[in-house]
C-alpha positions in Angstrom: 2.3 -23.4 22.9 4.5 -20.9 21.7 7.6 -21.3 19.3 10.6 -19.4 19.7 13.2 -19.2 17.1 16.7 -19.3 17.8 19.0 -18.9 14.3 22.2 -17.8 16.7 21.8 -14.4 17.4 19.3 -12.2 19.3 17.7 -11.4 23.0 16.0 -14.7 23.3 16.2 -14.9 27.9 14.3 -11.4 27.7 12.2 -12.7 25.3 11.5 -16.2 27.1 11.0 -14.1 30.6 8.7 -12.0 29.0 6.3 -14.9 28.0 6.5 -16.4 32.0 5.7 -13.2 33.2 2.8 -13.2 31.1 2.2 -17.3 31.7 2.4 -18.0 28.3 3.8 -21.5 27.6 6.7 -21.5 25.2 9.7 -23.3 24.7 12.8 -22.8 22.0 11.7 -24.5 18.8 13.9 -27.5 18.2 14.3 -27.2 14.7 12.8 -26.2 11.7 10.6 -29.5 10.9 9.0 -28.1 14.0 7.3 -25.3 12.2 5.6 -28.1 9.8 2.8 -26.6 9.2 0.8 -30.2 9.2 2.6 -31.2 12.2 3.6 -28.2 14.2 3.6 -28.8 18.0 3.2 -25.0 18.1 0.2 -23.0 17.7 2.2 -19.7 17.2 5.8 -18.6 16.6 8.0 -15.7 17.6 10.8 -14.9 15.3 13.5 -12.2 17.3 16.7 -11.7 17.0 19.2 -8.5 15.8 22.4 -8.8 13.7 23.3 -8.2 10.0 20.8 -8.4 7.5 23.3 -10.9 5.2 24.4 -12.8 7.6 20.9 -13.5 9.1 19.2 -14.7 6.4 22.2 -16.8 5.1 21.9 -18.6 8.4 18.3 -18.6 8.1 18.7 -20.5 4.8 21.5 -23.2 5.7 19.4 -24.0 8.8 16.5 -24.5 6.9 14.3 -21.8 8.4 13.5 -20.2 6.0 11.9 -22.3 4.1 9.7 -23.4 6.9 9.0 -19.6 8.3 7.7 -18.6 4.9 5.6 -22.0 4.9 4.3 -21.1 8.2 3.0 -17.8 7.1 1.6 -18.5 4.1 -0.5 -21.0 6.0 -1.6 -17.4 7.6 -1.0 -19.1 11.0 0.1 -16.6 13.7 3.6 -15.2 13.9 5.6 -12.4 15.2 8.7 -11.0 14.2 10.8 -8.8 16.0 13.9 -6.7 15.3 15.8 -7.9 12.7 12.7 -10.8 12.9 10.7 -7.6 11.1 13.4 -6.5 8.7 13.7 -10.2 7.2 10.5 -10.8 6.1 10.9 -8.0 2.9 12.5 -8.4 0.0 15.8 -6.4 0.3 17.8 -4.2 2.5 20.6 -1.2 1.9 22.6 -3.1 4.9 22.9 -5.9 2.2 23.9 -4.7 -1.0 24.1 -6.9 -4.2 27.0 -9.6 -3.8 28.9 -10.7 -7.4 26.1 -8.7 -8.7 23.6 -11.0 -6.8 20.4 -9.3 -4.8 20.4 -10.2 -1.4 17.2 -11.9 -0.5 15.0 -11.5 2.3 12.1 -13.9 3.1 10.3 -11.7 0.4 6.8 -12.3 2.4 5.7 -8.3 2.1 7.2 -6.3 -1.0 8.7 -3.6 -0.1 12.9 -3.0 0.9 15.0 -2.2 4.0 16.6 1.1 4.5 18.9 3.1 6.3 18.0 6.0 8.6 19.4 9.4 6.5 20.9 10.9 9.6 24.4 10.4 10.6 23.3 9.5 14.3 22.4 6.1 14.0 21.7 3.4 15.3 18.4 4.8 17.0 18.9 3.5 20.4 16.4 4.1 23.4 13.1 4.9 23.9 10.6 5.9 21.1 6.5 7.2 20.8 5.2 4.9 19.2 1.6 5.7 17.2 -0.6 3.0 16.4 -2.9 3.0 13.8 -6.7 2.3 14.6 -7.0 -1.1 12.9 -3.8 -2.6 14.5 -5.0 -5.4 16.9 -1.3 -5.4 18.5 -1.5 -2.8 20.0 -5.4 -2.8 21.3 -5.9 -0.9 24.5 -2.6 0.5 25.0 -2.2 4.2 25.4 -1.7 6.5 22.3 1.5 7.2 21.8 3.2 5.0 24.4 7.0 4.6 24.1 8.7 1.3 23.3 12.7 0.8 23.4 14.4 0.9 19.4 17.6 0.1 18.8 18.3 -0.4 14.7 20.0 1.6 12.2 17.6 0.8 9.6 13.8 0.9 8.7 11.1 -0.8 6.9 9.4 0.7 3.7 6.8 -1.6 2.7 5.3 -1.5 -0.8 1.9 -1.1 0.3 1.4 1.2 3.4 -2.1 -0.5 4.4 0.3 -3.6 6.2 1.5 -0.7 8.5 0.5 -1.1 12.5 2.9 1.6 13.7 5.0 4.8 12.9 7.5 6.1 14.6 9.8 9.0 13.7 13.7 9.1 13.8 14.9 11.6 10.7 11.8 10.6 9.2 8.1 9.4 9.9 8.8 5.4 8.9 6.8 2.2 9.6 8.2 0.5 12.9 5.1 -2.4 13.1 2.7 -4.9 10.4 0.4 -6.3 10.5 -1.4 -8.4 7.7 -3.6 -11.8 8.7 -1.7 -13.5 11.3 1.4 -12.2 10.6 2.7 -9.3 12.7 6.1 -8.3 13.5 7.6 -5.0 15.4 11.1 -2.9 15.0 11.1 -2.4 18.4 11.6 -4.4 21.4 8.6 -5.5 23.5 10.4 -7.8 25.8 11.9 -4.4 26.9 9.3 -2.1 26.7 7.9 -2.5 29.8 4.6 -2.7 30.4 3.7 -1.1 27.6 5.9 -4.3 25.6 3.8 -7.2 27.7 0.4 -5.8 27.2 1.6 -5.9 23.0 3.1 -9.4 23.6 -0.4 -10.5 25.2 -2.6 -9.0 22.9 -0.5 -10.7 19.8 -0.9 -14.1 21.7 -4.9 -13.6 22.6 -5.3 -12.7 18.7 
């Protein structure tokens, strides 16, 4: 069974649909003593969503989910982010500057910060190639270079480029995809992607 997250904000029918096209059993998780890692009734979990980097995570914290998403994966047991369900899980982002001269923190589960696109046309809306690299096992068997639909102002820059998946390029060549144990998350959109997006969200959910 398959967790979703809801923390308020994000594209959760098109993700839900996207899962009962692929007859993939899921339901929204309850709350977050549902990701107990002892007592989970969910074998994986799928974190999307989009909004403000700030004002995600601070409702991530008061509900509790944070806590029990960086539990989840440092049990190493599967999970996907997507969207702004990517962008939380570093340390930092430029959307969020320091506050009273307090860092605002991400999930801090891959080093490495947020940042935003140097371009003045932003956000980044549409569709995007997308170029997987060879170990990725999201993206196994799905055409080189297949476009997925972006939408996102700003980019991921981890600390070490071997939890990359995925590049794109908008201004600049960045990372749009990890992948490290059984964590993976994607910039992009799979739910809208197509059939190019389904054949991702199966292969994540075969892993």
């Amino acid at each position: 069974m398959i967790g979703v997250i809801d923390y308020g904000a994000g594209n959760l029918g098109s993700v839900m649909n996207a899962l009962k096209r692929l007859s993939l059993p899921a339901r929204f998780a309850a709350g977050p003593e549902e990701l107990s890692v002892s007592s989970s009734p969910f074998d994986k979990i799928i974190f999307p969503g989009d909004g403000h980097f700030a004002t995600a995570m601070a409702s991530l914290v008061k509900s509790g989910y944070a806590r029990a998403i960086q539990e989840w994966i440092k049990a190493d047991k599967p999970f996907l982010g997507i969207c702004i369900g990517l962008q939380l899980l570093f340390e930092s982002s430029e959307e969020a500057p320091p506050r009273n001269g307090e860092a605002v923190r991400g999930l801090s589960v891959i080093s490495g910060t947020v940042r935003r696109f140097p371009g003045r046309k932003i956000p980044q809306i549409g569709w995007n190639q997308t170029g997987a690299r060879p170990h990725s096992i999201m993206f196994k068997d799905i055409p080189a270079h297949s476009f997925f639909y972006y939408i996102h102002s700003y980019y991921a820059d981890p600390a070490d480029d071997s939890v990359c998946a995925a590049e794109a390029e908008y201004y600049l060549r960045y990372c749009c995809a990890v992948e490290r144990g059984a964590l993976a998350a994607v910039q992009f959109h799979p739910e809208k992607s197509g059939a190019a997006g389904l054949a991702l969200l199966q292969n994540w959910a075969e892993r």
